[in-house]
BADOKE-947682 format. One record per residue (C-alpha): residue number from 1; x, y, z. Coordinates in steps of 0.2 Angstrom, whole numbers, always signed. Each point is the difference from the previous one (the first is absolute). Example, Ala and Ser with C-alpha at 12.3 -4.5 7.8 and 13.67 -1.06 7.14 Angstrom:
2
num/X/Y/Z
1/+62/-22/+39 .
2/+6/+17/-3 .
END
This chain:
575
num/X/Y/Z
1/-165/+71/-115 .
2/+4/+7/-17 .
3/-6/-6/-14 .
4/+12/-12/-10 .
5/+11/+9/-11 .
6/-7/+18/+5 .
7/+13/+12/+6 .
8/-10/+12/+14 .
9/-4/+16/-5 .
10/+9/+13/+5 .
11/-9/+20/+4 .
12/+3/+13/-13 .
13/+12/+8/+7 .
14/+13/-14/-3 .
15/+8/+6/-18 .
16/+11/-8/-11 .
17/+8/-11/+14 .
18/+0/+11/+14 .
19/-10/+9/+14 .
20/-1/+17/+0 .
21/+0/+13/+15 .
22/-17/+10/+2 .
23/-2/+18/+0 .
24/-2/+6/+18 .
25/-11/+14/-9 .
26/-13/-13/-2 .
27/-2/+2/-18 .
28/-1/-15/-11 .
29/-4/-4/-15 .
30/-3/-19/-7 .
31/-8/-6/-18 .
32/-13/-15/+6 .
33/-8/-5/-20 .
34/+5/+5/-17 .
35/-14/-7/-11 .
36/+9/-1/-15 .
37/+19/+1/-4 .
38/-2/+1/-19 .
39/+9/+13/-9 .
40/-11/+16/-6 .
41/-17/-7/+8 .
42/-8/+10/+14 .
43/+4/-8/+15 .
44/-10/+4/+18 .
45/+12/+1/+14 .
46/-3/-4/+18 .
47/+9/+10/+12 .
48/+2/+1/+19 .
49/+7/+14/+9 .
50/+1/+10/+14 .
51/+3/+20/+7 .
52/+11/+3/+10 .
53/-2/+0/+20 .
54/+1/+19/+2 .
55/-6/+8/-14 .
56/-16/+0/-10 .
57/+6/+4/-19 .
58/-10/+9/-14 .
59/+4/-11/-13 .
60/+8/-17/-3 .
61/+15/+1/-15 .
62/+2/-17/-10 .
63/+12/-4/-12 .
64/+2/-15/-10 .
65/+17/-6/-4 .
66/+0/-10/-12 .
67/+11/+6/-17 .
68/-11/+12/-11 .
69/-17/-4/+10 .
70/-10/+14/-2 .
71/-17/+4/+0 .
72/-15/+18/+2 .
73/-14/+6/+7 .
74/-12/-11/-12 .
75/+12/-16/+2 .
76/+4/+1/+18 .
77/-16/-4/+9 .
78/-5/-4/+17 .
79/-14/-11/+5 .
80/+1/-4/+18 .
81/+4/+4/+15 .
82/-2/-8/+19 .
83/+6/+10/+14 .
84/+7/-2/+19 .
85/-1/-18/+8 .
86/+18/-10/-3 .
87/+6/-15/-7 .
88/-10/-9/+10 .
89/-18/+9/+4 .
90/-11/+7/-15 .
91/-3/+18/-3 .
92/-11/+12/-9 .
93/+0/-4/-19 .
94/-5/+9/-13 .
95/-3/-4/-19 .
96/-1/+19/-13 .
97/-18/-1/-8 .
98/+6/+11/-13 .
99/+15/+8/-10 .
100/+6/+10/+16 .
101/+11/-5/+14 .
102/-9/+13/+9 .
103/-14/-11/+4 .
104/+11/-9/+12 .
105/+2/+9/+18 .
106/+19/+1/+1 .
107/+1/+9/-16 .
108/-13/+15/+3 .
109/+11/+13/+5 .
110/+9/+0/-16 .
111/-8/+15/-6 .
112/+4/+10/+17 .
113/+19/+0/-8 .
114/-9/+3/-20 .
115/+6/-15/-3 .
116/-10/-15/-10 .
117/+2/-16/+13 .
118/+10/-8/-15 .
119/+16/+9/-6 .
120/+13/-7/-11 .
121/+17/+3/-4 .
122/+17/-1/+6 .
123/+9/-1/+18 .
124/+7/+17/-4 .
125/-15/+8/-2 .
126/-3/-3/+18 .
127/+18/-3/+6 .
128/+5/+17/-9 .
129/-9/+9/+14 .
130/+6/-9/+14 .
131/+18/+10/+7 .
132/+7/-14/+6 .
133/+4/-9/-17 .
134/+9/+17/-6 .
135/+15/-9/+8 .
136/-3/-19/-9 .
137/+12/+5/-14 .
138/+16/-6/-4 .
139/-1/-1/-22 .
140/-20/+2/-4 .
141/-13/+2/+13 .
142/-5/-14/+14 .
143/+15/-10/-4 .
144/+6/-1/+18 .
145/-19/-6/+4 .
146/+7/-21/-3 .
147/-10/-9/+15 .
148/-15/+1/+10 .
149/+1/+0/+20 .
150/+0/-19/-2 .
151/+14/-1/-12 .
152/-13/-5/-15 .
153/+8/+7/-16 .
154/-10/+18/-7 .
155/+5/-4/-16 .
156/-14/+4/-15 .
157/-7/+12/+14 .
158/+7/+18/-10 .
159/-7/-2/-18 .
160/+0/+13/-13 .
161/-19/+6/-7 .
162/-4/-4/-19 .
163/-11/+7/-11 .
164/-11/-13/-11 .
165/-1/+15/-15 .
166/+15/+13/-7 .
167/-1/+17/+2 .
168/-7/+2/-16 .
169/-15/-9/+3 .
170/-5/+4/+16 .
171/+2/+19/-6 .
172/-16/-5/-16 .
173/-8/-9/+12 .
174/+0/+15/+13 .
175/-4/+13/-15 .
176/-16/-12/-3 .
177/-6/+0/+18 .
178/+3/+21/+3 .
179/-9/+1/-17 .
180/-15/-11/+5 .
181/-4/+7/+17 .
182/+1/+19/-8 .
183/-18/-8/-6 .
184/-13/+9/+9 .
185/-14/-13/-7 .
186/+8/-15/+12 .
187/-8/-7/+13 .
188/+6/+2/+17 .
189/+3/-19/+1 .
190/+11/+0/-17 .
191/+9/+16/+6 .
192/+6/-10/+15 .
193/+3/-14/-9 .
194/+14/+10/-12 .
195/+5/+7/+14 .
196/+5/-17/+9 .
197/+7/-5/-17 .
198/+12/+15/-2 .
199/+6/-1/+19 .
200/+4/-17/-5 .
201/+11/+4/-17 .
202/+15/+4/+8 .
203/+1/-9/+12 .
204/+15/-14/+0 .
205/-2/-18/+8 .
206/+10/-5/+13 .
207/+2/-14/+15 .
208/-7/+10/+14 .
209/-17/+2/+6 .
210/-2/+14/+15 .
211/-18/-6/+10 .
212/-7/+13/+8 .
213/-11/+2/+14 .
214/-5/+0/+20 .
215/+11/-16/+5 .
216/+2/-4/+17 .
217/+16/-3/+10 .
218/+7/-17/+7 .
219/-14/-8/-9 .
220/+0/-14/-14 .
221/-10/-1/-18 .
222/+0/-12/-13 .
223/-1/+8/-16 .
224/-4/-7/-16 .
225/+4/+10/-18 .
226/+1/-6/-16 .
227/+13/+6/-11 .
228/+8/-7/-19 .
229/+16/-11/+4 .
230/+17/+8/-12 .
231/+1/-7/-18 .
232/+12/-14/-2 .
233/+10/+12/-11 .
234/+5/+11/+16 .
235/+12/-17/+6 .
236/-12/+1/+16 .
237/+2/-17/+8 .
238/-9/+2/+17 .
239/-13/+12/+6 .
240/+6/+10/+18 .
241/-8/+14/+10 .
242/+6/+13/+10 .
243/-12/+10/+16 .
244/+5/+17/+7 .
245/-12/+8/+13 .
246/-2/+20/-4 .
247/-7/+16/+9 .
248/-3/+16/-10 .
249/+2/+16/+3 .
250/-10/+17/-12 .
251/+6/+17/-2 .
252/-6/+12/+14 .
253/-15/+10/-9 .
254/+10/+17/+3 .
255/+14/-9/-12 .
256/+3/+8/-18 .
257/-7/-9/-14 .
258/+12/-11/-8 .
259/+3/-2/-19 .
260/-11/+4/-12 .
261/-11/+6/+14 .
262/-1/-16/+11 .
263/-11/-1/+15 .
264/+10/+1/+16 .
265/-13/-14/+8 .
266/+7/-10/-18 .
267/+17/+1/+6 .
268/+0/-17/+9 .
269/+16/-7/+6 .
270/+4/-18/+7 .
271/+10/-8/+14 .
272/+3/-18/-1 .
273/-4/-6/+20 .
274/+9/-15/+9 .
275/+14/-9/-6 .
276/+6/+14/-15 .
277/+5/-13/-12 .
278/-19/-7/+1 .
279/-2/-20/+2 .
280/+5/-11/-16 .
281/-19/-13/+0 .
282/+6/-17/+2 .
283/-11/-12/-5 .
284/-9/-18/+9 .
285/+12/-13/-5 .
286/-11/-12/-9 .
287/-4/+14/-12 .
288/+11/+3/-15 .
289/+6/+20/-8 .
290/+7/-11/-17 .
291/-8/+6/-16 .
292/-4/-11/-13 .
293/-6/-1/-19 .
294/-20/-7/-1 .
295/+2/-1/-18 .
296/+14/-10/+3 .
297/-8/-11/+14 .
298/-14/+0/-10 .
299/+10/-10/-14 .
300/+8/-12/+12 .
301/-19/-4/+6 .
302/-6/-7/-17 .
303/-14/+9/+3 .
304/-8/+15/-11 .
305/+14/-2/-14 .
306/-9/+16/-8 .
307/-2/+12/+15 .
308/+18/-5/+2 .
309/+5/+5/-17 .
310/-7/+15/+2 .
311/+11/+6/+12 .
312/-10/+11/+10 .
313/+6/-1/+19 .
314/-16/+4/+7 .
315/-10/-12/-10 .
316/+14/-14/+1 .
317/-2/+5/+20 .
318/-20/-3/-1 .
319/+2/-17/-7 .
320/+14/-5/+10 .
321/-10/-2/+15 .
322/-10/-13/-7 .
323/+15/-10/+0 .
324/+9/-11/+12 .
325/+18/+11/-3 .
326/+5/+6/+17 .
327/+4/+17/-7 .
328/-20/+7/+0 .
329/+1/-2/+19 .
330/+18/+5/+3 .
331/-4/+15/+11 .
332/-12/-6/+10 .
333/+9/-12/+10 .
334/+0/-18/+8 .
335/-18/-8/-1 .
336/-5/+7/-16 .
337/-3/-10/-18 .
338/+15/-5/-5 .
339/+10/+4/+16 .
340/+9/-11/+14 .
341/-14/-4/+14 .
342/+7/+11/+14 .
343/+11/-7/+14 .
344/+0/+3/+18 .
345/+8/+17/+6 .
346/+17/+0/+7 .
347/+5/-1/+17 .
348/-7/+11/+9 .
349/-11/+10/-11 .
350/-20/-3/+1 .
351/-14/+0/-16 .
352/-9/+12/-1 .
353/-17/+0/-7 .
354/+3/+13/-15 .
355/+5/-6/-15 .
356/-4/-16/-2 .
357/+13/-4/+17 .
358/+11/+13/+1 .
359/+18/-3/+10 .
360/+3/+12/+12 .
361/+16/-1/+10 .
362/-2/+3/+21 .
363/+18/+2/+2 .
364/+3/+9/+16 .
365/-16/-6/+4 .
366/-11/-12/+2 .
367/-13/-9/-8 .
368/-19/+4/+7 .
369/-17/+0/-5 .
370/-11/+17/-1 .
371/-20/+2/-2 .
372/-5/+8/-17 .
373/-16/+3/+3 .
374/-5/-14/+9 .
375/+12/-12/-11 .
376/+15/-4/+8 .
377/+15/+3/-11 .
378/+21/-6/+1 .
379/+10/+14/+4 .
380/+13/+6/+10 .
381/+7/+6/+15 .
382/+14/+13/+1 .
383/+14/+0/+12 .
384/+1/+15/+13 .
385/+8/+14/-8 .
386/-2/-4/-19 .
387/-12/+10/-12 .
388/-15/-10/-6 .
389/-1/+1/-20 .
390/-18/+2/-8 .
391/+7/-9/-16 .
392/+12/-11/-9 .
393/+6/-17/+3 .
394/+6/+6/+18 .
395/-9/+3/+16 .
396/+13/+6/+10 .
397/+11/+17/-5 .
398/+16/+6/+8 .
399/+2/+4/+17 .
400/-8/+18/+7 .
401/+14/+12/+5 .
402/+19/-1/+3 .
403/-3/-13/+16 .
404/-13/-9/-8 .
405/-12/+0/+17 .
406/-13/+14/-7 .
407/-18/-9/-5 .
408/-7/+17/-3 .
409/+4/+17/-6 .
410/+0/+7/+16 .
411/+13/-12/+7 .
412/+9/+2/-16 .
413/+1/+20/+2 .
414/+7/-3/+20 .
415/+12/-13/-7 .
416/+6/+14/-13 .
417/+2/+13/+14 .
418/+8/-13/+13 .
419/+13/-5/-13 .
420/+4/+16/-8 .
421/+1/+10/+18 .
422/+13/-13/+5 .
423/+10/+5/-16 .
424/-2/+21/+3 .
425/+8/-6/+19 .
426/+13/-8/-5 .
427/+2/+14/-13 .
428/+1/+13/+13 .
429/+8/-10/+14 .
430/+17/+2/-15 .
431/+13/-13/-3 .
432/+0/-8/+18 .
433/-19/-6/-6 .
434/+5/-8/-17 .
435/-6/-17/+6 .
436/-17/+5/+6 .
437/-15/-10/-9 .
438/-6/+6/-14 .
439/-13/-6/-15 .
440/-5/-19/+3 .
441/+13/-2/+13 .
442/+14/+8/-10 .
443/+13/+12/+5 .
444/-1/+18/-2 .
445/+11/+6/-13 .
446/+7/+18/+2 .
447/-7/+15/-7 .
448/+5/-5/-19 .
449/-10/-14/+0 .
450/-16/+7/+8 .
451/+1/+15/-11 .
452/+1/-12/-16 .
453/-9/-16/+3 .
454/-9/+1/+15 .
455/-17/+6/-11 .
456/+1/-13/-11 .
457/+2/-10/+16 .
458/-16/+7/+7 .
459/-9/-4/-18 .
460/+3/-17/-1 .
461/-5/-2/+20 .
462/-17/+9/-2 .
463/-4/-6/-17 .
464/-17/-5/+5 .
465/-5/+16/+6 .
466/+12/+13/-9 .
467/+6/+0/-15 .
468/+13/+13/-12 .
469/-14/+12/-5 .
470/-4/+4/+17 .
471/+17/+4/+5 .
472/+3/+9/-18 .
473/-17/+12/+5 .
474/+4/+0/+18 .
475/+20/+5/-4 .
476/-7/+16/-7 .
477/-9/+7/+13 .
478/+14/-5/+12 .
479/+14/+8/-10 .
480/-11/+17/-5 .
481/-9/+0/+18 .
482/+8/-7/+14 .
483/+20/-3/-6 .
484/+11/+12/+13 .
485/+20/+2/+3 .
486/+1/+0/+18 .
487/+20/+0/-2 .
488/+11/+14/+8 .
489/+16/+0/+4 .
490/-1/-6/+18 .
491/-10/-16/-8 .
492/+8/-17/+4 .
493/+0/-2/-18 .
494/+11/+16/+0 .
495/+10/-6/+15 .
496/+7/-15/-10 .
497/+8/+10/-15 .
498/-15/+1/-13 .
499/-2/+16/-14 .
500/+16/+9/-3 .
501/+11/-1/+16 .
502/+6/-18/-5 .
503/+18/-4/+0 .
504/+5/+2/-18 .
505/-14/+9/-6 .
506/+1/+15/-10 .
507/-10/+14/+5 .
508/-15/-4/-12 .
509/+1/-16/+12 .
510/+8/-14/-15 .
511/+16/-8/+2 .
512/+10/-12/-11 .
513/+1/-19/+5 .
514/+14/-12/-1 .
515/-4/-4/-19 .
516/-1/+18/-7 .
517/-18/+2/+3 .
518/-11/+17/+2 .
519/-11/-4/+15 .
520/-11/+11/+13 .
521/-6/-8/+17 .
522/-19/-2/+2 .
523/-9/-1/+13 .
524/-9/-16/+0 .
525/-6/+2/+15 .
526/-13/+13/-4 .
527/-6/-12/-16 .
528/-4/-16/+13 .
529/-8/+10/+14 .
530/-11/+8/-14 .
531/-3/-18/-8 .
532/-5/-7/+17 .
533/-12/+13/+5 .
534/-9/+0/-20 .
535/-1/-20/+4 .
536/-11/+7/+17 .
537/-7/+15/-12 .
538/-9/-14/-12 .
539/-4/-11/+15 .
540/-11/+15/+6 .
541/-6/+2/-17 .
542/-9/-17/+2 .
543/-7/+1/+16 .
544/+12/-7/+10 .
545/+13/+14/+9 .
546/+15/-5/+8 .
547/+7/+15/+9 .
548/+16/-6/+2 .
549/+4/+3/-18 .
550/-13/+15/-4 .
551/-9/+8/+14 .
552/-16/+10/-10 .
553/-2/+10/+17 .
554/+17/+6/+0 .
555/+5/+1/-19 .
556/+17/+8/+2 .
557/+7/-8/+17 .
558/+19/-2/-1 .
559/+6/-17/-9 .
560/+18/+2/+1 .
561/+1/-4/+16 .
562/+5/+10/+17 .
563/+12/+16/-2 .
564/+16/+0/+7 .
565/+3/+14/+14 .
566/+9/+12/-6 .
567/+0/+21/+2 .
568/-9/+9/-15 .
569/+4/+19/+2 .
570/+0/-1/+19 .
571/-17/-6/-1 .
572/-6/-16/+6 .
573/+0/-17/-11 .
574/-17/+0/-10 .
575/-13/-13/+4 .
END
C-alpha cells in the first residue's frame, strides 16, 4: 500500500507528463542528484549513462543546456567515477586523488589522441568535424537538429563560445606571459606554470565538456563532475544536459602538416556514434532541474539576515542548508532534509538500492531479484527480444531487429539478412512480387522506395548493432571498391524501356511530362540492387555475412538478375 497522500514514484524516464521511447542504440543518459540548484554556486552533479551496445567510444561529449551555463577547464571538474554493473548491481568506483581525471581508469587514453581527459568548449568544436552535420542547416548551423531519438527537445544544446576578457586584454595579458617565459632564470616548474597560464588566455568558456579516454562499449558509469550553475542574469530557469557518445579519428602520419605547421597525429576528427542527435539526460522524477535564488531563500528563512544581505550566492547557498527551506535539498530528491519522504514506485517498476531507492520501471519485463555479491537485489527481467538497458529509469529498451525475435547480435544479423533477402526477391521477381513480405512484415515497395528508404529502413532495424557512421565508412569503400554497372543492352532493366530508348525521349534520354516539365528516366533499379547489397557489405563488415545480399567470396556475381536470351553478334548469350 502507498503511503497516504504519496503519489508513487515514477522512473526517470517519465518527463514532463509523458514516457519517452528509448534508444535502441543503448545509450542513455539520466541526472540522479544535483546537490545544489542555487544560481552561481558550484554545484556537483551525479550522472548515469551508458555506451552504446556496438561501439566502444573515445570520448563522452556533454553539454549543459541550460541558457548561458558555461563553464572551463578549472571550473569544470570531475571527481568520480564507477563503472560497469547496472541500475541494479554495483560496479568499479573510482574517486580522483588529485587535480587530474587521469587518475581514473576510463580517462587514461586521453593523451593517446594529445588530448587532456577534460576539454571544454562548444558542440561545434566537435560537431564541426563530424560530415554528417554539414547537412543540419536550414538558417544558421544545427537548426534542423530539434529532438533527440526519444522526441526530448535539443534545445540549449548548440551554444555560442564567450570570452570572460576583450581582445584588448587578453592581447597585454599574452604580451606578459611571452615576455616572462623569454626569462632564462625561471624554474622549470614556473616556466610550465606560464605556459599552462597562456594556453589558457584565449581560450573562451562554453557549455560542453569533451571527456576523454579508454571507455568501454554497452557498459554503464556514474559520473560525478562539479561545475558553477549560470548566473541568475543569464534568465537560466532550469539546469539540463545533453550526452553524445564519440570515436576519433588522427591524420595518417604521411598526411602534410596543417596550419601553421600542425602535427598530422594533431589533426583529430570526431564522429558522434549511436543515435546522431545524441540522447537529451532526463532526470529521476523526484529530483528537480528549477534554479532558485539562496539569497533570496535565505531571507524568507529569517535566518543570517547579514549573509543574506550580502548577496553573495555561494555564501547565501552555504547557510541555506542549515535551514529547514526545501530549496537546499531541491536536487537531491525525495528522502532528503526538507523533501517529501519517498513513495512506493509505480506499478510495475521495482526499487532499486542506488540512491537512496531509486525507481526503475520493468516494463516489457518483469520484476526479479539478482545476487550482488552475495546480496540479493530488485531488478528486472526483460522480455524475449527487447534490449536490456545498463542505465536510466528503464530496464527494458526497444525490441532487437525488424521482427523483434533476435536476443543476440548474431540472431539479430540473420534476422537483417532474412528480411532484407525477402525484399532483393520480391525486387527481382518484378511487379508480379509487389506483395512479397518485406521489413517487419511489410510489403516490398518497388525499386524507388528500396533505393530511397530502405537504408534508413535497415538503420533504424539494426540500431543496436550498426549505426550511421558505420554505413557512411563502409559506403566509401563500397562506391570506390566494389560499386559495378552490370547493365547492357540485353539487361532486363534494358528490356523494359530504361536509358534513351523511352517513348518520348529525346535522344540525350529526357522527355517533357504532361505539366511542361524537363525530365530524364533513371534507373532505380540499379540504386536498390546497390542499396541492398551495401546493407549485406556492412553486415560482413561486422562479422556477420549474409551472402544473399553480398557474397565476399564472389564480390562481383551478377545482381540484376538472369539475362534474357538473345543473339549478341552471333555469339552466344553471355553468362
Amino acid at each position: 500500500a502507498e503511503p497516504q497522500g504519496q503519489a508513487p514514484r515514477y522512473p526517470s524516464h517519465i518527463c514532463r507528463g509523458r514516457a519517452l521511447t528509448m534508444s535502441l542504440s543503448g545509450a542513455v543518459c539520466s541526472v540522479m542528484l544535483y546537490s545544489n540548484l542555487a544560481w552561481s554556486v558550484d554545484n556537483q552533479v551525479t550522472l548515469e549513462f551508458s555506451t552504446p551496445h556496438g561501439v566502444a567510444p573515445n570520448g563522452v561529449l556533454l553539454c549543459a543546456t541550460a541558457t548561458g551555463h558555461r563553464f572551463d577547464r578549472s571550473s569544470f571538474t570531475v571527481n568520480a567515477l564507477e563503472e560497469g554493473g547496472s541500475q541494479f548491481v554495483s560496479g568499479d568506483a573510482q574517486t580522483v586523488t588529485s587535480s587530474a581525471a587521469t587518475d581514473l581508469r576510463a580517462f587514461g587514453g586521453a593523451t593517446s589522441w594529445n588530448h587532456r581527459a577534460v576539454e571544454t568548449g562548444v558542440a561545434a568544436d566537435v560537431l564541426g568535424t563530424d560530415a554528417y552535420y554539414a547537412s543540419t542547416y536550414m538558417r544558421r548551423r544545427y537548426d534542423t537538429l530539434a529532438v533527440d531519438s526519444t522526441g526530448a527537445s535539443l534545445a540549449g544544446v548548440f551554444q555560442d563560445p564567450v570570452w570572460s576578457t576583450t581582445d584588448a586584454t587578453r592581447k597585454n595579458d599574452t604580451d606578459f606571459y611571452i615576455a616572462k617565459l623569454s626569462d632564462e632564470t625561471l624554474t622549470d616548474t614556473e616556466r610550465q606554470t606560464h605556459a599552462a597560464t597562456l594556453a589558457e588566455l584565449n581560450r573562451p568558456t562554453g557549455n560542453c565538456a569533451l571527456l576523454s579516454g579508454d571507455w568501454a562499449k554497452d557498459t554503464r558509469y556514474e559520473l560525478r563532475f562539479t561545475a558553477p550553475n549560470p548566473a541568475k542574469s543569464t534568465g537560466a530557469t532550469e539546469l539540463g544536459w545533453w550526452m553524445a557518445p564519440v570515436t576519433y579519428a588522427a591524420a595518417a602520419s604521411t598526411a602534410p602538416a596543417g596550419a601553421g605547421g600542425m602535427e598530422p597525429s594533431n589533426r583529430v576528427t570526431y564522429t558522434v556514434r549511436g543515435d546522431k542527435t545524441g540522447v537529451v539526460c532526463g532526470a529521476r522524477s523526484t529530483v528537480k532541474n528549477a534554479l532558485h535564488d539562496a539569497c533570496a531563500a535565505l531571507t524568507l528563512s529569517g535566518a543570517n539576515s547579514s549573509v543574506a544581505a550580502a548577496n553573495d550566492p555561494a555564501a547565501c547557498a552555504d547557510s541555506l542548508q542549515w535551514t529547514s527551506r526545501a530549496e537546499a535539498t531541491n536536487g537531491l530528491g525525495c528522502g532528503a532534509s526538507g523533501q517529501a519522504a519517498c513513495g512506493a514506485c509505480a506499478a510495475n517498476a521495482v526499487e532499486s538500492y542506488r540512491y537512496s531507492g531509486h525507481c526503475v520501471s520493468c516494463e516489457n519485463g518483469a520484476a526479479a531479484t539478482v545476487s550482488d555479491g552475495g546480496v540479493n537485489r530488485n531488478s528486472c527481467t526483460c522480455a524475449a527480444g527487447r534490449t536490456t538497458l545498463k542505465a536510466g529509469g528503464s530496464a527494458c529498451g526497444p525490441k532487437m531487429g525488424p521482427a523483434g525475435t533476435s536476443t543476440s547480435a548474431a540472431a539479430l544479423a540473420a534476422e537483417l539478412c532474412a528480411s532484407f533477402t525477402g525484399v532483393k526477391n520480391g525486387l527481382s521477381g518484378g511487379p508480379s512480387a509487389g506483395k512479397t513480405t518485406g521489413v517487419g512484415g511489410g510489403v516490398a515497395a518497388g525499386a524507388h522506395a528500396i533505393a530511397t528508404a530502405h537504408v534508413d529502413a535497415f538503420l533504424a532495424a539494426a540500431g543496436s548493432l550498426v549505426d550511421s557512421a558505420d554505413v557512411a565508412a563502409a559506403n566509401v569503400t563500397y562506391r570506390s571498391t566494389l560499386m559495378f554497372d552490370e547493365r547492357a543492352p540485353d539487361d532486363p532493366t534494358r528490356r523494359r524501356g530504361l536509358a534513351g530508348r523511352c517513348a518520348g525521349c529525346g535522344a540525350d534520354g529526357t522527355f517533357v511530362d504532361d505539366y511542361g516539365r524537363v525530365g530524364a528516366v533513371k534507373d532505380v533499379q540499379f540504386d536498390a540492387v546497390h542499396a541492398l547489397r551495401l546493407i549485406g557489405y556492412v553486415l560482413h563488415l561486422k562479422g556477420y555475412d549474409c551472402d544473399a545480399l553480398y557474397n565476399p567470396d564472389d564480390k562481383f556475381v551478377g545482381i540484376y538478375g538472369a539475362y534474357e536470351a538473345a543473339p549478341v553478334c552471333g555469339v552466344a548469350t553471355p553468362a
